[in-house]
C-alpha positions in Angstrom: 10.5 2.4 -30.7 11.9 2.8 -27.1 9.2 4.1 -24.2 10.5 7.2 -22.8 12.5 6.0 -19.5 12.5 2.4 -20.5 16.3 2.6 -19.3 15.5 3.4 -15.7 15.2 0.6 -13.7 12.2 0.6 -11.2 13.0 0.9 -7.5 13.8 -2.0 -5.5 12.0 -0.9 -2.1 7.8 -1.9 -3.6 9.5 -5.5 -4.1 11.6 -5.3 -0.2 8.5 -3.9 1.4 6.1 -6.8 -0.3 8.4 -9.4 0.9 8.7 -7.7 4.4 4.8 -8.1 4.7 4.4 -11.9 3.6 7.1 -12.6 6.1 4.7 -10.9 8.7 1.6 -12.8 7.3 3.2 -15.9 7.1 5.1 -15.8 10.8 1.8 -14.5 11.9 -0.2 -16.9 10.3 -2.9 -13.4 9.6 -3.2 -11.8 6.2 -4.0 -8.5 5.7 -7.2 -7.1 4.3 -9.2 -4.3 3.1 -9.3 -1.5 6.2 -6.1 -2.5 7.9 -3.2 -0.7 8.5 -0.2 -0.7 10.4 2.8 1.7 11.7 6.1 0.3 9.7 8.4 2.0 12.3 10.7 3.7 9.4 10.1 4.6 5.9 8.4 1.8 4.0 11.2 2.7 1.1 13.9 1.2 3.1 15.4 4.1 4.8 14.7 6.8 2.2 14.9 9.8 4.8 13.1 12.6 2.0 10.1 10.4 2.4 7.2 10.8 5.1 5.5 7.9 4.6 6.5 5.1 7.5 2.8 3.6 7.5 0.7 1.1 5.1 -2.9 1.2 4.8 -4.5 -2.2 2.8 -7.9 -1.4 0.3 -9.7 -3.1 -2.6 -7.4 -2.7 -5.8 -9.1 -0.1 -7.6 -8.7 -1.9 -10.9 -8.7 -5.9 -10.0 -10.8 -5.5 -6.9 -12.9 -9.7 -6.4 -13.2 -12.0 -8.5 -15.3 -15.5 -8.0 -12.5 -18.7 -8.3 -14.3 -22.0 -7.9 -12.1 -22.4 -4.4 -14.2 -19.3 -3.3 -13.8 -15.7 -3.9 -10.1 -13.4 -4.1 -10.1 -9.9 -2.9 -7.0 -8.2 -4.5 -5.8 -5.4 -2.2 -4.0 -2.4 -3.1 -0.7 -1.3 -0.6 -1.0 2.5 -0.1 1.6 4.0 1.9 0.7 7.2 4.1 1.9 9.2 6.8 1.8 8.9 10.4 -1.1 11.7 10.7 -2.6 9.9 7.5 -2.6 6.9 10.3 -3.6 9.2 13.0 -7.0 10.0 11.2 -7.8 6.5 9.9 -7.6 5.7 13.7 -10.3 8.4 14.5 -12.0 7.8 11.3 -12.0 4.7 9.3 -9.2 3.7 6.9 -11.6 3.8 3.9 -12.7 7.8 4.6 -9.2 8.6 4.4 -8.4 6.5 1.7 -11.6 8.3 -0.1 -10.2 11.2 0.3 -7.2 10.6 -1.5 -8.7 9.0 -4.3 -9.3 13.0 -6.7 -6.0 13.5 -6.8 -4.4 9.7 -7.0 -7.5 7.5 -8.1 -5.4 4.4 -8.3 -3.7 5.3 -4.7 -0.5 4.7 -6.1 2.3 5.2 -3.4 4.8 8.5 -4.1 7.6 8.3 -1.6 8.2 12.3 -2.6 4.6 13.5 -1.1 
């Protein structure tokens, strides 16, 4: 038996906006981590203009979060994108107290280009 929607094929921009982020950790030679964020200048999914979301905010995965490797341990970070005020009030905040406050309605912080 077929899933329902098992025909549609998943968006290209999660997989565009990855690779535009390891270019910038590996030309900057910094990787992100849990509490960072940055301003992505347009909308993370590539030019979509009925989305609001043209900033990223890095967290533990909720479901993988660190794990213990005998090279050391891995902290598995979740990509959340969020708006400009989103941005606005981890800059007067912290990134985590917004991202908590997310987490009722969206507990996996799952990016929706339509909110």
């Amino acid at each position: 038996m077929r899933a329902v929607g098992a025909d549609v094929e998943p968006p290209a921009w999660p997989r565009a906006l990855l690779d535009r982020l390891g270019s910038v950790v590996y030309s900057s030679g910094r990787p992100f981590g849990v509490g960072h964020r940055l301003d992505a200048v347009s909308q993370i999914t590539g030019g979509n203009p009925s989305t609001r979301l043209t900033c990223i905010a890095f967290t533990d995965d909720p479901e993988l979060g660190t794990i213990a490797t005998p090279n050391g341990s891995v902290t598995f970070l979740a990509v959340v994108g969020i708006t400009p005020d989103e941005l606005s009030a981890m800059k007067a905040s912290t990134t985590a107290t917004v991202l908590d406050a997310m987490r009722p309605a969206n507990p996996l912080l799952i990016t929706d280009p339509l909110r």
